[in-house]
Steps between C-alpha positions, in 0.01 A plus 500: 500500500625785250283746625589425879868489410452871341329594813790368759791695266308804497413455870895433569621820282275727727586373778890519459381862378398610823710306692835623365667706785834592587626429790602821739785494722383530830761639792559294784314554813638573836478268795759221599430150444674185790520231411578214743607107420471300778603141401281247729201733597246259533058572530473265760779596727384822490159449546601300807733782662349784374367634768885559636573673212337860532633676181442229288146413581438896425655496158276173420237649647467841340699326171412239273617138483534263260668112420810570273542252246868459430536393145808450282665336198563165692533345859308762742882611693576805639716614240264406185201695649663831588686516160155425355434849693754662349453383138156530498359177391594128587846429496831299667727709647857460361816341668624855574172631553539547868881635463425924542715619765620851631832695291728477788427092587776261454448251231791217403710783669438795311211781542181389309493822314812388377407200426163590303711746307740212398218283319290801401790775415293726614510708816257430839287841510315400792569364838346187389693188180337201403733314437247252293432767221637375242370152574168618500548724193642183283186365615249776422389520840411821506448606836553890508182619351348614848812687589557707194110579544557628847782641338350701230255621770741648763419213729752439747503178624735285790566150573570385924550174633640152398426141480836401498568183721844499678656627274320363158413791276147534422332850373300387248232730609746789398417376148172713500677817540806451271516721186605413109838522569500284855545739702297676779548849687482396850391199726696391764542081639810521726677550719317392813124505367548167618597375905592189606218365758665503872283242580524301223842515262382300232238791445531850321234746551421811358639776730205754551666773688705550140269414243320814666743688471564411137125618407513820706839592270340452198114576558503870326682412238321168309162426463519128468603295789610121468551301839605161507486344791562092535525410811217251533680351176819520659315318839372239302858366336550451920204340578641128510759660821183587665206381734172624386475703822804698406416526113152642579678718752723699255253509268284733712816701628536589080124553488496744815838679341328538196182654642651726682758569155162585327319684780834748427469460149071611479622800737699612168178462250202691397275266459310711242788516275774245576462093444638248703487146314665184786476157347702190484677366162490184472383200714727317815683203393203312733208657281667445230529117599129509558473676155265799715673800292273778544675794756336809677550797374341860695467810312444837740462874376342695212238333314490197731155547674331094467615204709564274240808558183385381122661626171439520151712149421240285742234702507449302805413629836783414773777375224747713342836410278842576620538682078257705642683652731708770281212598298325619803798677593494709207134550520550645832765755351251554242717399226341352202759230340467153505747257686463127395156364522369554805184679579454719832404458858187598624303520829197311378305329765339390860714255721771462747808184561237223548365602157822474339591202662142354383603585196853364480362143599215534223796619253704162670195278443480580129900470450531159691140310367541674134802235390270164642164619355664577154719199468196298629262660218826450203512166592115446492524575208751354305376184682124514339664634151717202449200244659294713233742368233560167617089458551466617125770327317441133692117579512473436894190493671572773715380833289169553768811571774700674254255695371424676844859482618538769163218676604613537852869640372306830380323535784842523730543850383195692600485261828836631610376854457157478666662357802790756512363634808572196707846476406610454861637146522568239282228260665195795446633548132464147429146500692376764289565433183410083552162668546480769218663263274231235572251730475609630190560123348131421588369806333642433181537212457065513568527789233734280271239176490276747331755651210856418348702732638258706683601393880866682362289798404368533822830468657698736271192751485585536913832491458525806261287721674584433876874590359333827324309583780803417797722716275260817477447403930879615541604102384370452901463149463820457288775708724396181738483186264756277503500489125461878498867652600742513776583831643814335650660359175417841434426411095201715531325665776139630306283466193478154264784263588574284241372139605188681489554648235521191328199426668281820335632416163447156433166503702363820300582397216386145495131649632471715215553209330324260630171741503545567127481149462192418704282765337388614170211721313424834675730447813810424325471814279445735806777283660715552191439863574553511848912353467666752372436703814516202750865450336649838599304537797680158624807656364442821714459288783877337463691789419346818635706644791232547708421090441677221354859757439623154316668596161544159401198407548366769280721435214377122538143570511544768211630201276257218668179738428592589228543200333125408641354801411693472133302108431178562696420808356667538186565138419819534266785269420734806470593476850842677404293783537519434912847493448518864374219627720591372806781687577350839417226462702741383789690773492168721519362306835838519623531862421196635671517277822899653496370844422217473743741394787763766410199785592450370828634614857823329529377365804261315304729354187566194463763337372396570097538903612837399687664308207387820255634702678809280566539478174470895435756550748829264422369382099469205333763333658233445854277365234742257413564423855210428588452299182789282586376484869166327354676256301751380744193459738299340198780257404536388871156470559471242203789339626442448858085563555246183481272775298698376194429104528164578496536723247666253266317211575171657417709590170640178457154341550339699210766436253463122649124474379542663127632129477323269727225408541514581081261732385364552852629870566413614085096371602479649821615841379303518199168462672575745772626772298397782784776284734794449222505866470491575908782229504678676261478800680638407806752314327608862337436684826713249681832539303448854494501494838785300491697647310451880656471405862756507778322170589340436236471149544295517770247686315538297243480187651192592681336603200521188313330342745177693360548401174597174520247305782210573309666327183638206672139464663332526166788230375455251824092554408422507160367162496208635748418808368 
């Protein structure tokens, strides 16, 4: 282990060597980028009227589309998603948030550049105040990053339109162009961007004729173009006044207005050198209901040449992030800083509407069966851990049924990924893995009649390297398990999530394990030789960018293999050794998969590039950030998740058998030395993982159950074998 911890510093030093580069600034590019927010759009209305809507069936046809997944800090609203725009990451918008208004507007009677002079003291130098600065600077909501960028670039950039509602302030998309100081040069909201309906008072609707007018005035002197228009949101807060006859009818009155808004609007662009970007924010107040979040969004223009949208955060064709939304912005001005954490929009694949909508109810499937699968498998299991208990301490004569019921609970795992790809309803998910788990039951428990332990071989064996082989497939089979991740919840989008995570650990682990205890003479000493390089290729496999990208799963495995690796090879009791090691060689892994992802396209990065160069870019304090970020979600996730019953009750059954049955646990360790140290490992692993995890405690959790079945087996058995 000396010599290959030599190798990996030397390895590291040359490669920060050659990869040390500054950073040149690059001038921003011409072209004009529009951007258009249209509250409401909707794939299946327009894939039902599109054929009325000439200039918007030619932008999706010669653009690419996409489903917009509109994340934030909280509840999916309108106002949480576009200030997560604006700051560049997950957020809730603030109680002032939306209040950015025009110089000359009346506000409780005075001029709001008066006003945002009296609680800044300092005066408006723009046409624009938000009057929520210093809320949001008390709060370290930093929000102006984007526009001092544009900013330091010469980038002009405009804000036109409103979704105000009679009356009721709301610009919180304004946020995304104010500066430092909370201020912004020009964008205009009133007056009369907004007419009453003469058909329907209750109504206001964008006025057209004006809003043209508007873009026309400023067109050759910004590059950057904001439109809000809200009209189908506006519609909607009506909808209870109206028949469905007349609801559907205005709706396709704003539809035709805005087609033939944009067919004005394309006239304007070069479609070799300008961008135009239309999506929709946030979900209706109906979606929402029906918890269906994920929007369209259309990008048209230079660089846009495939149907279908991806981006370096999903790294999924057809999805995108509304965070990634400003980055691609600035990649289009060729401008190299980093906003937030969001990766950039591409044009990535083959499709058209029905694909996305295909998509969007495969995406729903996951979100909606995800919660009754996983609370079904939790509760599985701390059923057949406390009958475990109960069987061992009274002596019941059940262990033949609780002996396979503990077999069956690793099995769930690598069922639910097989089966990914019928992830379609609730009924075919339940179909096919009743079948692979009965198959898989049969097989080893056939396997296990033979050899202690070996049916849990088998099943960990397949475990570990369908997960190692999925993950160097692209994680195919994972991006659609229901115990893989859930591109809605947005958590992660790509790579190793962490319940599988969990998974790889504890299962790799416990097979080395397990095989070093089955074998001896020639094969263990060529198996002895072979772990050192199984460890860190397993350990490539979780944290390499271009595979597992999971950081905390590295720095668990680092400490779990090590610790294997440190009594099966060099069998010492001075494991404070790991304790000094271990961190060194985590922060080598951890270094090269960073370095590694930094030299890559950013189109490519993932989210390890991002957060370096994050952290580059605004200091330590986004470190800490994001630290605190992953402990708040940590804390709440062993508060509120089942993940941490079963966690502790696997815990709490261990430290219940050093006592009972007496002696019991002490005998069944010391003749399976091969398993106390895989148990050990995974132990270590786990509350690694626990501790530097966002949600830790589902890889955790999950992990423990690798370690610990095979013990309580051996415990609920020992009489037979």
């Amino acid at each position: 282990m000396l010599k290959l911890l030599k190798c990996l510093i030397l390895g590291l030093l040359c490669w920060m060597i050659i990869s040390v580069s500054h950073n040149q600034q690059v001038s921003a590019a011409e072209g004009k980028v529009v951007v258009v927010v249209v509250d409401g759009l909707d794939w299946q209305e327009l894939d039902n009227i599109k054929s009325r809507l000439i200039n918007i069936s030619k932008i999706i046809d010669q653009g690419s589309i996409g489903l917009f997944n509109p994340v934030s800090g909280g509840v999916r609203t309108r106002n949480n998603t576009i200030f997560t725009i604006a700051a560049g990451r997950p957020s809730l918008a603030m109680p002032n948030s939306h209040l950015i208004m025009q110089g000359d507007e009346n506000f409780f009677g005075m001029e709001a550049a008066g006003f945002y002079q009296a609680i800044t003291g300092q005066e408006a130098d723009g046409k624009l105040v938000h009057l929520g600065i210093s809320q949001l600077n008390n709060n370290r909501a930093d929000i102006s990053r984007f526009s001092d960028t544009l900013l330091i670039h010469g980038i002009k950039a405009t804000i036109i339109g409103t979704a105000d509602v009679n009356g009721e302030l709301n610009r919180i998309l304004a946020n995304v162009v104010i500066n430092s100081r909370g201020t912004h040069a020009d964008g205009v909201f009133r007056p009369n961007l907004l007419l009453e309906s003469a058909d329907l008072p209750l109504f206001q609707k964008t006025n057209f004729t004006l809003l043209e007018n508007q873009l026309i005035s400023r067109w050759d002197h910004n590059q950057l173009f904001l439109i809000e228009l809200a009209d189908l949101m506006r519609l909607e807060q009506v909808q209870t006044w109206l028949t469905p006859d007349i609801y559907s009818n205005y709706k396709l009155l704003f539809y035709e207005e805005l087609d033939h808004w944009l067919g004005n609007t394309m006239a304007k662009l070069d479609r070799n050198s300008d961008l135009l970007i239309i999506f929709n924010p946030a979900p209706s107040a109906g979606k929402l209901t029906a918890r269906d979040f994920l929007t369209p969004v259309i990008v048209w223009g230079k660089g846009f040449t495939e149907p279908i949208l991806s981006s370096s955060t999903t790294k999924r064709d057809g999805l995108v992030v509304n965070y990634d939304l400003l980055p691609t912005i600035l990649k289009h001005f060729e401008i190299v800083e980093r906003v937030g954490v969001g990766g950039v929009i591409v044009s990535s694949g083959q499709g058209d509407i029905s694909t996305l909508i295909g998509l969007n109810n495969n995406f729903l499937a996951v979100y909606h069966n995800r919660p009754i699968i996983i609370k079904t498998y939790i509760f599985m299991q701390i059923i057949v851990v406390a009958l475990f208990l109960i069987t061992i301490i009274c002596n019941l004569p059940i262990r033949t049924y609780i002996s396979m019921a503990l077999l069956l609970l690793t099995i769930v795992p690598i069922s639910l990924l097989v089966t990914a790809v019928v992830n379609k309803s609730l009924t075919m998910i339940i179909l096919a893995n009743s079948m692979a788990i009965g198959l898989l039951l049969y097989l080893s428990w056939k396997i296990e009649a033979k050899k202690s332990l070996s049916g849990f071989l088998f099943i960990f064996l397949l475990t570990s390297v369908t997960l190692l082989f999925d993950l160097g497939n692209n994680s195919f089979l994972m991006k659609q398990s229901i115990l893989g991740y859930d591109p809605i919840a947005g958590a992660r989008y790509y790579g190793l999530g962490n319940e599988y995570m969990g998974v790889l650990i504890g299962a790799s682990l416990m097979t080395i394990a397990l095989i070093y205890q089955s074998i001896q003479g020639k094969s263990l000493v060529l198996f002895k030789r072979s772990l050192v390089p199984i460890s860190v290729t397993i350990i490539a496999f979780i944290g390499l960018p271009n595979l597992g990208t999971n950081v905390g799963g590295t720095i668990a495995a680092v400490f779990g293999f090590g610790y294997l690796l440190f009594k099966l090879l060099i069998n010492s009791n001075k494991t404070y050794l790991l304790g000094l090691a271990g961190p060194l060689m985590v922060g080598i892994f951890l270094t090269i998969f960073i370095l590694v992802d930094m030299n890559r396209a950013v189109e490519t990065q993932t989210h390890l590039g991002r957060t370096a160069f994050l952290i580059k870019q605004e200091g330590m304090m986004a470190l800490v950030d994001i630290a605190i970020g992953k402990i708040n979600m940590n804390i709440k996730l062993i508060r509120y998740t089942y993940w941490s019953r079963v966690f502790l009750i696997v815990l709490g059954s261990l430290a219940v058998l050093f006592y009972k049955p007496p002696g019991l646990l002490e005998q069944v360790l010391a003749s399976n030395k091969g398993l106390k140290v895989g148990v050990i490992a995974v132990t270590i692993a786990s509350l690694t993982a626990l501790a530097v995890n966002d949600s830790g405690i589902v890889a955790a959790a999950t992990m423990m159950i690798y370690g610990a079945i095979p013990l309580f087996f051996l415990l609920l058995n020992i009489r037979k074998f």
